[in-house]
C-alpha positions in Angstrom: 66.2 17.5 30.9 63.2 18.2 33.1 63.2 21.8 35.2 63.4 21.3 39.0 60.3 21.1 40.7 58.2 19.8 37.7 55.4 17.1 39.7 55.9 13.6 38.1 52.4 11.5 37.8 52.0 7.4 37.5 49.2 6.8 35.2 47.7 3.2 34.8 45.0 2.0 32.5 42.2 0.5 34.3 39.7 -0.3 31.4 39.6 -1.2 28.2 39.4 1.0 25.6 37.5 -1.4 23.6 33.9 0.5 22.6 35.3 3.7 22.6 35.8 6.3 20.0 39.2 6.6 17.9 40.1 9.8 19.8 40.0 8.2 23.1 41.5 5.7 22.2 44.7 7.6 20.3 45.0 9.5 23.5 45.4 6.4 25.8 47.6 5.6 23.2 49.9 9.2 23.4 50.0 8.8 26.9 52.1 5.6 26.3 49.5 3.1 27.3 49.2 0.0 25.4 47.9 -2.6 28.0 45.5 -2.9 30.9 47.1 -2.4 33.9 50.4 -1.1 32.3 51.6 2.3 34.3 53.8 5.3 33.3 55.6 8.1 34.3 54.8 11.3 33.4 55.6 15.0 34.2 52.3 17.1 35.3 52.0 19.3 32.1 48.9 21.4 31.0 49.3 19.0 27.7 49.2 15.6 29.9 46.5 16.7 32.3 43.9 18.1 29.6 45.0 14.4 28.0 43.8 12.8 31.2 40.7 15.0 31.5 39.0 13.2 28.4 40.4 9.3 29.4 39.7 10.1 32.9 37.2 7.3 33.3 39.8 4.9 31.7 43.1 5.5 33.9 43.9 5.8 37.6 46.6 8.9 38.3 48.7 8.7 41.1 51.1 11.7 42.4 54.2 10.2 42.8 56.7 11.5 45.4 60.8 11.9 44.3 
């Protein structure tokens, strides 16, 4: 159950993660990305944003408002 105030972010991949290197690609896949232009929903952890840091060029992040 998530703790009250806890920011929610929508991640999308934008580019492919063809010609990339197996880490990148294994942390697109963590963040529960599979296809381009697929989105999710996650909660705006340390964990999930030092993910995003390294696949930044690959996803667009969106705050999204509850």
């Amino acid at each position: 159950m998530p703790k009250k105030g806890n920011k929610k972010i929508k991640i999308t991949l934008v580019k492919s993660v063809i010609g990339y290197s197996k880490r990148h690609k294994a942390t697109v896949r963590a963040l529960g990305l599979k296809k381009i232009n697929q989105s999710v929903i996650q909660e705006e952890t340390p964990v999930i944003m030092g993910m995003l840091k390294k696949v930044n060029h690959l996803v667009n992040i969106e705050q999204v408002e509850e």
